[in-house]
N, C-alpha and C positions, 0 to 999 in steps of 0.2 A: 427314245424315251422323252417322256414331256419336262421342260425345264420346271425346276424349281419356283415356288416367288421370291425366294433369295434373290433369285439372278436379275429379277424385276427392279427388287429393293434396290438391290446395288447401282444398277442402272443408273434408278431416281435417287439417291441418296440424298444428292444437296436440297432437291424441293422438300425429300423427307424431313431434313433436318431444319427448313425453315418454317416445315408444318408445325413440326414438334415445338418449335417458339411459343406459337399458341396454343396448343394442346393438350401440353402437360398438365399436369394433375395436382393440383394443390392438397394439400392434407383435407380440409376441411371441404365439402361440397358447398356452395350458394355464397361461399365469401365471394367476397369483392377480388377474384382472380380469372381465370379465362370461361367459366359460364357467362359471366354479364358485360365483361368487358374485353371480346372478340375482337379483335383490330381484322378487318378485311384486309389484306393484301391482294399485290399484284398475281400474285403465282395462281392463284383460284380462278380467276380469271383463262384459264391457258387448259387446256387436255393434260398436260403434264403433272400440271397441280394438283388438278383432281385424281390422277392415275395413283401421285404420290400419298397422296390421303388415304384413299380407298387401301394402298399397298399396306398402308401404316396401321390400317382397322383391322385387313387380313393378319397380319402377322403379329396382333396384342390380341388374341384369339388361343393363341396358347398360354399367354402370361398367366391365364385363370387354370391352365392347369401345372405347368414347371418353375413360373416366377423365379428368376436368379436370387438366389440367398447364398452369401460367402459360407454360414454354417454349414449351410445343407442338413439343416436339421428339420425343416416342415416345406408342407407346401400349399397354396392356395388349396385344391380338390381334397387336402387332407380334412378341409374345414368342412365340407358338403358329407362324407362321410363320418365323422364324430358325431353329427348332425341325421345321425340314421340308424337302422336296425344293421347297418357292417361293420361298423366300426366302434372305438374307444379312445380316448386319450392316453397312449400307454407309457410316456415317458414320466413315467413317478418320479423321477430323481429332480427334476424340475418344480419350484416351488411356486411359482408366479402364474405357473397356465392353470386356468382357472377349468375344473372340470364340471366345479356343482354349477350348472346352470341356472338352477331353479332358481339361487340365493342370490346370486352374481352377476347375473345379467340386468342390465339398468341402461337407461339414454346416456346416462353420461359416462361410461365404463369407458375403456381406453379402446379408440378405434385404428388400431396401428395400422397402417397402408404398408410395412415392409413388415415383416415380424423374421426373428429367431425360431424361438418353439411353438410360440404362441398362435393364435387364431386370424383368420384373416377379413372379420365383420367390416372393416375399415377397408383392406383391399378392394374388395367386390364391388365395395361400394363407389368408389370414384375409378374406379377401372369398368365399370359398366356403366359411368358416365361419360368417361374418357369416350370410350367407344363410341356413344352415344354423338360426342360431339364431332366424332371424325365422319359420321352418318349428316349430321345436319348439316356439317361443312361442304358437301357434295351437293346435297340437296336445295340449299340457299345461294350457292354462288353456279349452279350446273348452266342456270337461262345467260350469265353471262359471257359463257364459253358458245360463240355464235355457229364458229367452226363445226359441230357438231352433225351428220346426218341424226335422223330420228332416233334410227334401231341402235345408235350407239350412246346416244343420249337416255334414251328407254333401259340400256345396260348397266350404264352407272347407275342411274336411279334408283332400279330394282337391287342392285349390288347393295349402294344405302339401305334401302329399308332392308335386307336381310341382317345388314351387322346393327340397325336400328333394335327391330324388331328381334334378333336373336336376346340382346341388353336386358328390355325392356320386356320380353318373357322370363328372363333368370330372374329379373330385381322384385318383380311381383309376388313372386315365390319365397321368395327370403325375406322382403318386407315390407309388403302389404300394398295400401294404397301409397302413393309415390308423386311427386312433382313429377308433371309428363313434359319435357324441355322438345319442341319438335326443329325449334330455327335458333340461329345464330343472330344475337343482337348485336349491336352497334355503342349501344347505352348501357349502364350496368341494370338490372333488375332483381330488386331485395322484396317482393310483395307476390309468391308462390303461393298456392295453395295447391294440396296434394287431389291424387285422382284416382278415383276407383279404380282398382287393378281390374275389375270387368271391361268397366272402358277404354283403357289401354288395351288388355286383350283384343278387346271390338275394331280400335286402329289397327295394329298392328296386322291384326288377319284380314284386314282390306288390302294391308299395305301387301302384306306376302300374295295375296290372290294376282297382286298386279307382277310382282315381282315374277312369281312362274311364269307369266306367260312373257316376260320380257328380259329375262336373264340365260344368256346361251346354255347349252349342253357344255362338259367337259370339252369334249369332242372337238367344240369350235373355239376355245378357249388357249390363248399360248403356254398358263402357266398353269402346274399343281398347285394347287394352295389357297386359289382367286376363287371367292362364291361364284358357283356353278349353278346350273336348274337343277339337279337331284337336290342338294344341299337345300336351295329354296323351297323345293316341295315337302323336303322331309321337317322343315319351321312350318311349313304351313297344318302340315295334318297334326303336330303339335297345338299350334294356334285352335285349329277346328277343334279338337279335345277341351280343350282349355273355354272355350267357347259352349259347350254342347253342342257342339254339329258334329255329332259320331258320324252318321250314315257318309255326309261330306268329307271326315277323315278318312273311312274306309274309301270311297271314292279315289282319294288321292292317292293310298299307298295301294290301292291296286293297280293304278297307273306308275307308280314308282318302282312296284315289284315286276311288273308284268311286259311293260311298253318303252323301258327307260337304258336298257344294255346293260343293266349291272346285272350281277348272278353272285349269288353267297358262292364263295370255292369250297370247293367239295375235296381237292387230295392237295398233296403237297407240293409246294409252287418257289418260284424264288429262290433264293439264298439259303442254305442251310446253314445257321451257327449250331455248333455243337454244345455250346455253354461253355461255360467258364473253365472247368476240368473234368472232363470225362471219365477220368479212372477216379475220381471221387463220386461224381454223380450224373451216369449217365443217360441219355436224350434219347429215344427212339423216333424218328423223324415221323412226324404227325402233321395237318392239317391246323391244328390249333397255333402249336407251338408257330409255325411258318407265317401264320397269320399274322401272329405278335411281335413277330421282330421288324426290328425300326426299320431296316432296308428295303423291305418286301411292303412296306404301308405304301411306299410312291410306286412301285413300278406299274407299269403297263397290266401285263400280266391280273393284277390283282384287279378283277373286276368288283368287288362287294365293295371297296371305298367308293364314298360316296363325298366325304371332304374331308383333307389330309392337312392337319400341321406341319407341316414342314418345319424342321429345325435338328440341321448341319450344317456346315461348314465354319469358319473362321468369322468370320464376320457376324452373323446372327447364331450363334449356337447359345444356347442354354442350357447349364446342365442340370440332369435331372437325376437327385441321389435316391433312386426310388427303391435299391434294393436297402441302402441305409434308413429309410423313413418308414415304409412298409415291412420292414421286416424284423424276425423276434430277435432278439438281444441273446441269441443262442452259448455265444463266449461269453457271457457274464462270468466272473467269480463265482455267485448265490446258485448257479446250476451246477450239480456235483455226481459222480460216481457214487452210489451206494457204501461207497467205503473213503470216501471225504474227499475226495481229489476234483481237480475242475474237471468237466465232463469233456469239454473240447476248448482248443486255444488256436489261434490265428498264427502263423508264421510266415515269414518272406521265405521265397523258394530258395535264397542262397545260405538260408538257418542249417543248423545241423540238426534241427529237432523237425526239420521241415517232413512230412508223410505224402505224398503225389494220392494215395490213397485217400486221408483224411483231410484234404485241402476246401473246406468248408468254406472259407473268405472267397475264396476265389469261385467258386460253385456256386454259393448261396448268397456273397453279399458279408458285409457287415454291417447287421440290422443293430438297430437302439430302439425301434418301434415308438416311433414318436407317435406313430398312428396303429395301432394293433386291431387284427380282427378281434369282431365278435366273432364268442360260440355260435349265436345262430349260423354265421358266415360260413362256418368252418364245417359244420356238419347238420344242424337240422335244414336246413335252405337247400342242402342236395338229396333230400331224401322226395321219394317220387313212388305212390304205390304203398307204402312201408317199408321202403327199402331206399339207404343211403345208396346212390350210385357211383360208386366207385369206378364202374366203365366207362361213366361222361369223363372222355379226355382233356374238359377242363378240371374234372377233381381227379383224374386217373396220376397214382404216383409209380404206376410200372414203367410207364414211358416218360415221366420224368416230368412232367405237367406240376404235379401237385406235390409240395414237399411237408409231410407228416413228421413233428418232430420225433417220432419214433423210428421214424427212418435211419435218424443221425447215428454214430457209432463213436464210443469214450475213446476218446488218443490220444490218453496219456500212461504210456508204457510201463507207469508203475503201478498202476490201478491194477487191483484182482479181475475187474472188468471188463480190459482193455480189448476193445473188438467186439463188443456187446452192443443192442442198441438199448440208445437213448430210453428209460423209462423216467414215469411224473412221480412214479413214487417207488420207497422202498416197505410196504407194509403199510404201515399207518404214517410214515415219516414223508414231507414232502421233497424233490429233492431239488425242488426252485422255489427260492425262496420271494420270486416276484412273475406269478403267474400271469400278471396281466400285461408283461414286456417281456418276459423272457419263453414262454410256451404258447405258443399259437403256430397252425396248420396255413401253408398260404399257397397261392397260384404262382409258383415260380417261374411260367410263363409271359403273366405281365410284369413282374414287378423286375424282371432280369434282364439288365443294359448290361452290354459289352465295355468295362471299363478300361478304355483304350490305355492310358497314361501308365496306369498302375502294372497293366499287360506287360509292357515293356520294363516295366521296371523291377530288376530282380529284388530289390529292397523291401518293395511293397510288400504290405498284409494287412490293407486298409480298402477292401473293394469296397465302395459304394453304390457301384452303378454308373451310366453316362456321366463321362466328364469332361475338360478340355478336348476335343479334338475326335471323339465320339459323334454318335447320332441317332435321336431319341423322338424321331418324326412319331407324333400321335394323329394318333383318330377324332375327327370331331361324329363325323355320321356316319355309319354302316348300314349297310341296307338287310343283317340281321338286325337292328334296332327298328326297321321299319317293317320286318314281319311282327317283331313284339307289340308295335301300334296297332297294326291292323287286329293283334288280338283284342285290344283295348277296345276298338271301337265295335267290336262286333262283342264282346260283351256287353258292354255300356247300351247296346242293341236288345241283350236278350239271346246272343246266338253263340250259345256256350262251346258248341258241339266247332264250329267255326273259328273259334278260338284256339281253342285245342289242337286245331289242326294246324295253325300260327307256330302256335308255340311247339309242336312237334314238330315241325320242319326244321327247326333250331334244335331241337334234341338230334333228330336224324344225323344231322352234320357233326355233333359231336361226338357220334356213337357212342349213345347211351343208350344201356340196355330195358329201361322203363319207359313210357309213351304215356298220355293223357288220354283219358277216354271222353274228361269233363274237364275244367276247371275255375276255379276261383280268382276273384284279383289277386288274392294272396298268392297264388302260382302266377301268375302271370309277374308277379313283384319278384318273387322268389327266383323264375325265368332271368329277367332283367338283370339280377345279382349277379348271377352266373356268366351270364355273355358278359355283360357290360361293367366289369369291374373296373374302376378307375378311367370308365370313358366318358358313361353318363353323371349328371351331376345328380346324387343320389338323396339329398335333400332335396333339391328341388322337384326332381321326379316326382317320389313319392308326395311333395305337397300338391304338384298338378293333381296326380292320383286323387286325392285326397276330395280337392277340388270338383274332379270327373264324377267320383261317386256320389258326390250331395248333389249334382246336376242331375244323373241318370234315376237315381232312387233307387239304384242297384245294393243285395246287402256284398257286407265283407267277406270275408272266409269263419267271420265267427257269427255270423246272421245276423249286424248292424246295420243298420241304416242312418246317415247323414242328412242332416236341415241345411238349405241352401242358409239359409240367415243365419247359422251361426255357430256350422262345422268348425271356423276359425275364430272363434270370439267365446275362448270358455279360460277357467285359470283353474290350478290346482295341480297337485301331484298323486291322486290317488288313482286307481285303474278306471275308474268308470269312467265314459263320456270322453271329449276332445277330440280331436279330430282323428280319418285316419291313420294320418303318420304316428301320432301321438300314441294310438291304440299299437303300432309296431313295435312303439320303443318302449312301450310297457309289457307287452307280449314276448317281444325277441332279444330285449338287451338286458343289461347289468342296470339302467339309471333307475333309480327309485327303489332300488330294492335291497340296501344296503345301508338304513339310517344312521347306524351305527361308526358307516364308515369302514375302509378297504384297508388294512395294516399293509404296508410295506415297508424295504427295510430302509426307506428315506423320512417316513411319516405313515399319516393314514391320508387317506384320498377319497372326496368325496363327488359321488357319480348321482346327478340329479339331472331332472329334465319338467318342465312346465309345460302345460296345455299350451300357456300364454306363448312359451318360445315354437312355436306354429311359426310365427312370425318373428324377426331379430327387429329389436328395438331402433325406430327411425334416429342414425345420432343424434345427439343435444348439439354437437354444434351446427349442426343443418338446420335444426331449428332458431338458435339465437343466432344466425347471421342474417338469417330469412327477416330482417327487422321491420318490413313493411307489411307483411303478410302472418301468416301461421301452416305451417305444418303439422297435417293431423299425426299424433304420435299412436301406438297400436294399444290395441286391446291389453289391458293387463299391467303397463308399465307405467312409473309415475310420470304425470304428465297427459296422461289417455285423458280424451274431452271429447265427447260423442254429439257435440255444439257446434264443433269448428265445422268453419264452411270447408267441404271436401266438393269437386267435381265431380256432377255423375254422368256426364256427357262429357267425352274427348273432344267435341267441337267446342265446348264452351271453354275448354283449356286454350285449347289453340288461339281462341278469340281474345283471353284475354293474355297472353302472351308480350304484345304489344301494347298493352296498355300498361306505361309504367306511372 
């Protein structure tokens, strides 16, 4: 079995930690802290140095999707999906997260870098600059590491630009045109001005074309976890999308599908966990399910990873509350039996009230749904033909994939009910009285970690998911995400029928009983839901999407068509016009369509979304610390000046760089 990067990390720890001196993250981007005033050190200098940086950028690669939080009540990826046609904000009981976007979003709004319940527009942001500068730090000090043969120097580099260029594709997508930082200064530097996110696109897909041909296979690689050539090629046919070079992206991922050793697994592989309690909810071993568990993402065996997070053991573990964050708040109180009783309750196995039958916490998790599906998620997004499919074994709940809160059954002994399932209503009467936390349908195949601590403890009746001592290794790339490209670009082509076939190769595998004979971006959107719940970053996507179609001149699923000038430059809350994410979340979600506002039994809550938030507002204090220069701020927001010098050449960035 290939090691870990854990084992890498540990290795370099001490160079790690004198990396980390420099590279830590200030609250605010462009202050006077480690962008301008880099202190070069000796250790950059040495193969070790560099090894240890590079290790540092591999392994802050998951922070965007598990970030340690003591609550464990949100997590960075929860923010990429609020931010889409999956998801909501479902913790009502919380008064500070702010859900109307439309009113509420401003430059100067609070950009927390750690948050509780709240959002994480502040994370992203100096965590995909962090990154960024663990990228330039390899790239600026690589020529004085003499030691070097070619091919190994060629390695690093191409590693750099991948976690460059991975950054620097997420950040364009979330906010727009951006300060493009490519080297490490000496002097501090306050006089930035931002760059077309085309232009950055246009770097960065130079950068990756170099990267593929100079970054090894796994294969020749010592550790899991380290940017590989699959990993780089599957940025780059991204990059090519993001670009308009379909034909080029199709190019690549027929090379990644076809010529590269990876293969989607087809039956059941690895490790079987059973789940949490069997004789409450039990697993029929599948191909999906096998897929998703944390152990089975590094092994050998698993040939469809294409670049694995790693995160186990003692030293680097992160835990990830993912069945408490994604899931419905099922034990509520406000959820009841037909005849007033609580519907279901959590107890420790050494309770006397304890059921091996009804042990729901341990099976499902104890959700609070900080993040809740959308309806679309739940049930129109799997319908295929006119027919929801309930045999795709990612929505299939016979074998235990998918948990319908109809499924659940009242265990409370003195209910007339008791053994009945779960119903939303009795008549006209509802019998939860906070729909948008406590009733929702989910994949209990991703969201369900094995919670080691709690396992052991007979006391427990609080599962959340991975914790202390657990292991919650995620996905960055799959190489079914790279049949879903190649759908993309042989649409974006015109080759629908080609498409189809994409994306029914991915059906195939999860036997599902419906197939494509045609389809639309909006199936190919709807696809991606499906497979890539909580791997891909689901605002971002869909804004590349977005992007792709006002490139191609291709229409939507509702026969739109997109302006390259100005799919992202519109404001307002009404259905017409915006872009097409925009058209999603007015199509598929709850935002906008509830003026009045959501009654629950904490308050009311209001669900809004703007054209303008296409784009998250550049912060304000990225702006005022920028004191020598300006920062263009986006379409929509106070502060937008369609004046300001912006770069429309990446070379003319880079040039003026150095010039303080």
């Amino acid at each position: 079995m290939k090691r870990y990067i854990q084992n890498k990390i540990s290795r370099i720890a001490p160079l790690v930690a004198v990396a980390a001196l420099f590279v830590s993250c200030s609250e605010d981007f462009l202050e006077p802290d480690p962008l301008s005033f880099y202190e070069p050190e000796a250790t950059f200098s040495t193969e070790s140095g560099l090894q240890a940086v590079l290790a540092s950028a591999d392994k802050q690669l998951r922070n965007n999707y598990i970030h340690y939080n003591n609550a464990g009540n949100s997590v960075p990826i929860g923010t990429e999906y609020v931010f889409s046609d999956m998801s909501k904000y479902g913790k009502t009981d919380n008064t500070s997260t702010i859900s109307d976007f439309a009113n509420t979003m401003v430059p100067t709004m609070s950009y927390k870098t750690s948050t509780n319940d709240d959002f994480y527009f502040g994370f992203y942001w100096t965590e995909a600059y962090t990154g960024i500068k663990h990228a330039n730090t390899v790239l600026t000090y690589i020529d004085k590491v003499t030691s070097l043969t070619e091919e190994v120097k060629r390695k690093y580099i191409g590693q750099a630009y991948f976690h460059r260029a991975y950054r620097y594709l997420n950040l364009v997508y979330q906010f727009g045109d951006i300060p493009l930082i490519t080297k490490i200064l000496e002097v501090p530097k306050q006089s930035y001005y931002s760059t077309k996110k085309e232009a950055i696109i246009e770097m960065i897909t130079a950068d990756m074309e170099k990267a593929v041909e100079w970054v090894p296979e796994q294969s020749k690689l010592p550790y899991l976890g380290v940017v590989n050539k699959g990993a780089c090629r599957q940025l780059l046919i991204k990059c090519y999308l993001a670009s308009g070079r379909f034909k080029d992206a199709e190019n690549q991922a027929d090379l990644l599908i076809n010529q590269s050793g990876y293969s989607l697994m087809q039956g059941s592989f690895g490790t079987f966990d059973a789940g949490g309690n069997p004789a409450t909810w039990t697993i029929t071993r599948n191909v999906i399910w096998d897929l998703h568990r944390p152990e089975n993402k590094v092994i050998a065996a698993n040939r469809e990873a294409i670049l694995v997070m790693p995160n186990g053991g003692v030293q680097s573990f992160l835990p990830f509350a993912s069945m408490r964050i994604f899931g419905p708040n099922w034990n509520s109180g406000t959820v009841t039996t037909p005849d007033g009783k609580q519907a279901a309750n959590r107890f420790a196995s050494n309770n006397a009230n304890y059921q091996a039958n009804y042990d729901y916490a341990r099976a499902l998790g104890r959700g609070i749904a900080t993040i809740s599906a959308s309806y679309y998620s739940q049930h129109p997004m799997w319908v295929v033909n006119g027919v929801e499919d309930k045999q795709d074994l990612r929505h299939n709940s016979t074998v235990g994939n998918w948990v319908n809160m109809e499924n659940l059954k009242y265990s409370d002994k003195t209910s007339a009910y008791y053994g009945q399932n779960f119903r939303l209503k009795n008549g006209t009467t509802l019998l939860s009285k906070d729909t948008l936390r406590e009733w929702f349908d989910f994949p209990l195949y991703k969201i369900y970690l094995h919670d080691v601590v709690n396992e052991t403890n007979p006391n427990a009746n609080d599962f959340q998911g991975a914790s202390t001592g657990s292991k919650a290794h995620w996905y960055l790339y799959r190489l079914a995400e790279t049949y879903l490209l190649r759908a993309e670009a042989r649409f974006y082509q015109g080759n629908v029928g080609g498409a189809a076939q994409d994306v029914n190769v991915i059906r195939a595998r999860a036997g599902a009983s419906q197939m494509y004979g045609t389809v639309t971006i909006g199936d190919i959107c709807a696809e991606r839901g499906r497979e890539l719940y909580l791997e891909e970053w689901r605002n971002v996507e869909l804004k590349r999407i977005s992007h792709c179609l006002a490139l191609s001149g291709q229409a939507d699923e509702w026969g739109q068509t997109y302006s390259k000038t100005n799919w992202d430059k519109q404001s307002g809350t009404d259905n017409a016009g915006g872009s097409y994410w925009y058209q999603r979340i007015v199509h598929y979600t709850l935002y906008n369509k509830y003026p009045s506002g959501i009654v629950v039994p904490n308050g009311t809550k209001f669900y809004t979304m703007d054209k303008r938030n296409n784009y998250w507002p550049i912060p304000n204090s990225a702006i005022t610390a920028n004191i020598k220069g300006k920062l263009s701020q986006n379409f929509g927001y106070d502060g937008y000046d369609p004046s300001v010098k912006v770069w429309d050449k990446w070379q003319d960035a880079v040039a003026d760089e150095s010039q303080l």
